[in-house]
C-alpha positions in Angstrom: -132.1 34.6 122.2 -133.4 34.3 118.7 -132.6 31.3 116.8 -130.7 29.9 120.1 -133.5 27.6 119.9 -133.3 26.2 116.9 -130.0 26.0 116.9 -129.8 24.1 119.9 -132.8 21.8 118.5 -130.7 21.4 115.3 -127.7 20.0 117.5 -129.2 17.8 119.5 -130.9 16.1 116.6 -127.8 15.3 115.2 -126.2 13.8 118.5 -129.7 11.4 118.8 -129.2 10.3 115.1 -126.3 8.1 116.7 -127.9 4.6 117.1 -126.3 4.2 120.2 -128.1 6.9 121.7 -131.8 5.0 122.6 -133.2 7.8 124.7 -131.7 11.1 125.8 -133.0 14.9 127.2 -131.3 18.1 127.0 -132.6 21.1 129.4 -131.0 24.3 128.8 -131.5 27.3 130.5 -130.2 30.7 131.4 -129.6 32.5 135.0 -133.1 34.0 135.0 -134.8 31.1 133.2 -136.9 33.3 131.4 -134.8 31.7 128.6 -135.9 27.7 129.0 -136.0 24.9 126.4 -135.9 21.0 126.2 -135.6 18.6 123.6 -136.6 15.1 124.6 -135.9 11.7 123.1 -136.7 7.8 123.7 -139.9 9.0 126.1 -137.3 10.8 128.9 -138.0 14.0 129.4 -136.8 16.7 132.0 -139.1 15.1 135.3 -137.5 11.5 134.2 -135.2 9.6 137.4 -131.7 9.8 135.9 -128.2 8.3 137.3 -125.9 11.1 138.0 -122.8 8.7 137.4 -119.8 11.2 138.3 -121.9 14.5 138.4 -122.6 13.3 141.7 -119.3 14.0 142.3 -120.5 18.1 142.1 -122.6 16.9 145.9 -119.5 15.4 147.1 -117.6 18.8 146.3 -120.2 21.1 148.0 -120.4 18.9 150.8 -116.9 19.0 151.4 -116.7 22.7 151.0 -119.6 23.5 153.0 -117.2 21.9 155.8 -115.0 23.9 155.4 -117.0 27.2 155.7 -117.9 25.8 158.6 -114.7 25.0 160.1 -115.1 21.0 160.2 -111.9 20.9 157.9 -109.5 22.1 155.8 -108.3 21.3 151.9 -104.5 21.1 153.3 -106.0 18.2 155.7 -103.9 15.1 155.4 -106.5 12.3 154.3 -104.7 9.9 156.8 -106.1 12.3 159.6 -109.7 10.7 159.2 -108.4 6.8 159.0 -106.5 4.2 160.6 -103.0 4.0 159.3 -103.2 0.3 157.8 -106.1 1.4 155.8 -103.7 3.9 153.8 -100.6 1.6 153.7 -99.0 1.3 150.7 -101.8 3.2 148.7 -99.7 5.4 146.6 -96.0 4.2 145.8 -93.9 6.0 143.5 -90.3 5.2 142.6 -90.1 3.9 146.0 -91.5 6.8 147.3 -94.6 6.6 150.4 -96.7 9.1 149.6 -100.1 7.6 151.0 -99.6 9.7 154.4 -98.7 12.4 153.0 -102.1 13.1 150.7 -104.4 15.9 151.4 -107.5 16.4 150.8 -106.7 18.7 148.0 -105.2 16.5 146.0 -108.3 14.4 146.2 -110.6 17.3 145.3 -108.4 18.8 142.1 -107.6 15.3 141.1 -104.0 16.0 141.7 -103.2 13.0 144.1 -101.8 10.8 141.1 -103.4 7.6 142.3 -104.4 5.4 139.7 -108.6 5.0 138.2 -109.9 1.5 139.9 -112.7 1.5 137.4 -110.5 2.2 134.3 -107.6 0.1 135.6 -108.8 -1.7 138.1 -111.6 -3.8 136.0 -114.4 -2.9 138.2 -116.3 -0.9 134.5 -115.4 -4.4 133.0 -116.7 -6.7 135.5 -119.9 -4.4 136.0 -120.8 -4.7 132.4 -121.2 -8.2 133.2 -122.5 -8.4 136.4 -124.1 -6.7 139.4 -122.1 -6.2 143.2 -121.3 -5.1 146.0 -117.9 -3.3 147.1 -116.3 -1.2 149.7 -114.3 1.6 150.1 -112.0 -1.3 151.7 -112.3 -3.5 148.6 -111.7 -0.5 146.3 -108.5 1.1 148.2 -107.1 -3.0 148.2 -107.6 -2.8 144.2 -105.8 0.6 144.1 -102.8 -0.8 146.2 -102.1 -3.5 143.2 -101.9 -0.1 140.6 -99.3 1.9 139.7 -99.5 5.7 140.7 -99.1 7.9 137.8 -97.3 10.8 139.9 -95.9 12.1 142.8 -98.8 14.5 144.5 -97.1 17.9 144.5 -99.8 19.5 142.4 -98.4 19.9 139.1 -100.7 17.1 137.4 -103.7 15.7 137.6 -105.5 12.4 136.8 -109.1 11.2 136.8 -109.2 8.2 139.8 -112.8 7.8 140.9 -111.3 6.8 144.3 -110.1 10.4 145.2 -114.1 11.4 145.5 -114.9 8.1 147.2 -112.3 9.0 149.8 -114.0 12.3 150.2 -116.8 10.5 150.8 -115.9 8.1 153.8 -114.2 11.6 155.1 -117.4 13.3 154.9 -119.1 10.6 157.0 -116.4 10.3 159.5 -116.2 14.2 160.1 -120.5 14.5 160.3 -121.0 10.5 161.5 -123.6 10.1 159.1 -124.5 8.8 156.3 -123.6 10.6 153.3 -127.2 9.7 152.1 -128.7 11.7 154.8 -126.0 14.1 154.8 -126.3 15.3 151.5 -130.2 15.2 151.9 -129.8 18.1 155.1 -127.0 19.8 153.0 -128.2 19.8 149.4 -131.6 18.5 148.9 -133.9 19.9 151.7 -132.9 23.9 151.5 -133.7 23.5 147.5 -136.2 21.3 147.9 -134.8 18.4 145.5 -137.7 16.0 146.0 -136.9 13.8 143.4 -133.1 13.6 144.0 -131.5 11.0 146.6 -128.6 8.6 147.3 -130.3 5.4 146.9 -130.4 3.0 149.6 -132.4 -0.1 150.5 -135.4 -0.8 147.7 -134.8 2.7 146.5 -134.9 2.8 142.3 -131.9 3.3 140.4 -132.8 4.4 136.5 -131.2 1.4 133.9 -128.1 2.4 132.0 -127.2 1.4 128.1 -123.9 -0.2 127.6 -124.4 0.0 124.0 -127.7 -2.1 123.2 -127.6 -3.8 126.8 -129.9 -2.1 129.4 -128.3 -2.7 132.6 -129.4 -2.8 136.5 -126.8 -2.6 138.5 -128.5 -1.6 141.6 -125.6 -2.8 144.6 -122.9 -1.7 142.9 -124.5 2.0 142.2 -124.9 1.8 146.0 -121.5 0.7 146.3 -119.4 4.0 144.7 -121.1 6.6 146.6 -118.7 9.9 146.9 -117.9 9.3 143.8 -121.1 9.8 142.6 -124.3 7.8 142.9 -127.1 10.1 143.1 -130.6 9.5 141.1 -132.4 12.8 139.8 -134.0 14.7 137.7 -132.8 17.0 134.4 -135.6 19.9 136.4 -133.8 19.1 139.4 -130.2 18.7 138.5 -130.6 22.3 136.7 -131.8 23.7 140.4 -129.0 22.4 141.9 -126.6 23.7 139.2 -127.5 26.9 139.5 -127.3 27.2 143.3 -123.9 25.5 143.1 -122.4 28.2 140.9 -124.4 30.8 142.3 -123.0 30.8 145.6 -125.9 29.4 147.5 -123.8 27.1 149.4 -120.9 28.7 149.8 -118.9 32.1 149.0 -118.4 32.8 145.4 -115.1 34.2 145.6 -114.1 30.5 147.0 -114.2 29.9 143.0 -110.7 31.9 142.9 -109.0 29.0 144.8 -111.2 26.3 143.2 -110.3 27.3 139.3 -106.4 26.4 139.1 -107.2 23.8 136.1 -104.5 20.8 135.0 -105.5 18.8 131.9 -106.5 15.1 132.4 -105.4 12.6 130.9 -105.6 11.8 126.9 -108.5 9.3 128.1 -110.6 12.3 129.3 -110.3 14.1 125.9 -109.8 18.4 126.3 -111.3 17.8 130.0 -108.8 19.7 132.6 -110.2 19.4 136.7 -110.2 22.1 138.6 -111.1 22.3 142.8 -114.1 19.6 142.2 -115.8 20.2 138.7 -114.1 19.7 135.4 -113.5 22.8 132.8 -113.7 22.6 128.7 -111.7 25.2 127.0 -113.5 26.1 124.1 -111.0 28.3 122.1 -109.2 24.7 120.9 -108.4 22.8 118.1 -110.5 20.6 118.6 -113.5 23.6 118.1 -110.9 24.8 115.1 -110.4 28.0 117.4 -113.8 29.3 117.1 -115.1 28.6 120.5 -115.0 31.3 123.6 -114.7 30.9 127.1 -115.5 27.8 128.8 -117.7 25.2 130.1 -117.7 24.3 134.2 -119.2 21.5 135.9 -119.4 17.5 135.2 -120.0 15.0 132.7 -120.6 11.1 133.8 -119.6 7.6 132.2 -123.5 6.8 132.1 -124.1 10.0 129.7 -125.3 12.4 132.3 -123.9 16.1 132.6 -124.2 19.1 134.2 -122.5 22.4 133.0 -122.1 26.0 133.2 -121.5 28.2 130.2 -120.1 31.7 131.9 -119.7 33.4 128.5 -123.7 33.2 127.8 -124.4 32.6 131.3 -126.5 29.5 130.6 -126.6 26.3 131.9 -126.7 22.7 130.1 -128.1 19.8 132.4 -129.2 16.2 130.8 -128.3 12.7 129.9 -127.6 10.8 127.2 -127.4 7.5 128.6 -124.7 5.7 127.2 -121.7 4.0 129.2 -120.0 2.8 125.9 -119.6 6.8 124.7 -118.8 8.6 128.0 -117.6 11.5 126.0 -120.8 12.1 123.6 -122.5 14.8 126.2 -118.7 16.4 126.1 -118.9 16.5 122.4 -122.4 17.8 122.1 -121.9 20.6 124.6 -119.1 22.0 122.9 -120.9 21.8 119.4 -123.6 23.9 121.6 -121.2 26.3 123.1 -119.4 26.9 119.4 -122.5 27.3 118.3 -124.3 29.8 120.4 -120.9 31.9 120.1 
């Protein structure tokens, strides 16, 4: 690992030159972690409360397959098994084509369910920059019903909707009937002993986020999207959890066979393609000029946040950048990392 260091340091000074970039932490570490560094900037450092934003969506995923290891479901499930049939009415309409009882939870886990993104296209990024609320799955299905669906759901695209995770997360409470606050804390954050990582709830804090210079709290509504991703946490932490999750702590590795049929996102999501609930990064792409190798695996958030595996160096990147106006800058700096550690 000679130089990796200052190569890495190198990199990440670079990223924090941006002046929309007011505090950020990088933890980097390998399988063992007898390989471990972090660069730290803006007073955050690796033991800092951080908003997972979509990474949260990686608890939602193990959640979901740990139920199914355990026989609670299964990914060819339709999703209008676990609610009434008015609730799904007239979700997905294409070319005068039902298709909202015909969904499985598989489409919602690879993405693959072509419902359209309520916070992209539905306003709800927009009217949070401005304000702090309240919404429910309810509220957020009614939005959906006025999009357009960008496909039919027979698996041959995908497309980024934040409401695919936070369907997976009313199933998940139907199938357990709990909370997915405590369920992910009996799942997840007990057996590795996450002290510091929660779904927030009640008075619990919720870490600011930058929308550009603006340093938001936006408390309800963080409370609000919860499959989708709402958990609070720490870079130390995250890493833990990162490691267990591709490490087969919570379920069988060789599930990943089935998990890593990837379909590229859409243009808004850059080179991101979504595989059975994580995101991959081809590296050997223009956009690295074809000097990249292998690929990254995990998530990346709209808040900055990220969490990802590098299998051809068997390390692992965890960290946040903290910016909702630049949701791809952690994607940009990890592939400048990968490229660079080749």
């Amino acid at each position: 690992m000679m130089g990796t260091k200052e190569k890495v340091e190198k990199i990440f000074n670079r990223s924090i030159a941006s002046k929309q970039v007011h505090e950020a932490i990088l933890f980097l570490e390998n399988r063992d972690g007898d390989f471990s560094v972090a660069f730290e900037y803006g007073g955050k450092t690796i033991d800092t409360p951080i908003y997972t934003a979509s990474v949260g969506k990686l608890f939602t995923t193990t959640c979901i397959l740990i139920l199914q290891e355990r026989k609670r479901l299964l990914l060819d499930n339709l999703v209008a098994d676990y609610f009434d049939k008015n609730e799904l009415d007239g979700l997905h309409k294409f070319k005068g084509v039902d298709y909202s009882h015909k969904l499985r939870l598989a489409d919602l886990l690879f993405q693959t369910s072509g419902l359209p993104d309520y916070e992209a296209e539905g306003g709800v990024i927009e009217r949070a920059i401005k304000e702090d609320f309240s919404i429910s799955t309810s509220e957020l299905i009614a939005i959906t019903k006025t999009l357009k669906p960008h496909f039919e759901p027979i698996g041959k695209k995908a497309y980024y909707s934040d409401l695919n995770f936070q369907l997976l997360g009313e199933i998940i409470e139907r199938i357990t009937q709990r909370p997915l606050e405590e369920v992910f804390r009996t799942y997840i954050f007990e057996p590795l002993g996450l002290a510091s990582t929660y779904v927030p709830v009640g008075e619990d804090f919720i870490p600011n986020v930058f929308y550009k210079n603006q340093s938001l709290c936006r408390p309800k509504l963080m409370m609000s999207l919860r499959g989708g991703g709402n958990a609070v946490t720490t870079s130390r932490e995250l890493m833990k959890f990162l490691k267990a999750f591709f490490n087969g702590a919570f379920f069988p590795q060789s599930l990943f066979e089935k998990l890593s049929t990837y379909r590229k996102l859409q243009i808004a999501m850059g080179p991101v393609y979504y595989g059975g609930g994580y995101m991959q990064i081809p590296l050997r792409t223009v956009m690295t000029l074809f000097m990249g190798k292998g690929e990254l695996l995990g998530h990346s958030g709209s808040t900055g946040c990220f969490a990802f595996y590098y299998p051809h160096k068997d390390l692992f990147f965890v960290g946040d950048l903290n910016q909702m106006a630049k949701p791809g800058l952690p994607i940009r700096l990890l592939m400048k990392l990968a490229v660079s550690l080749k």
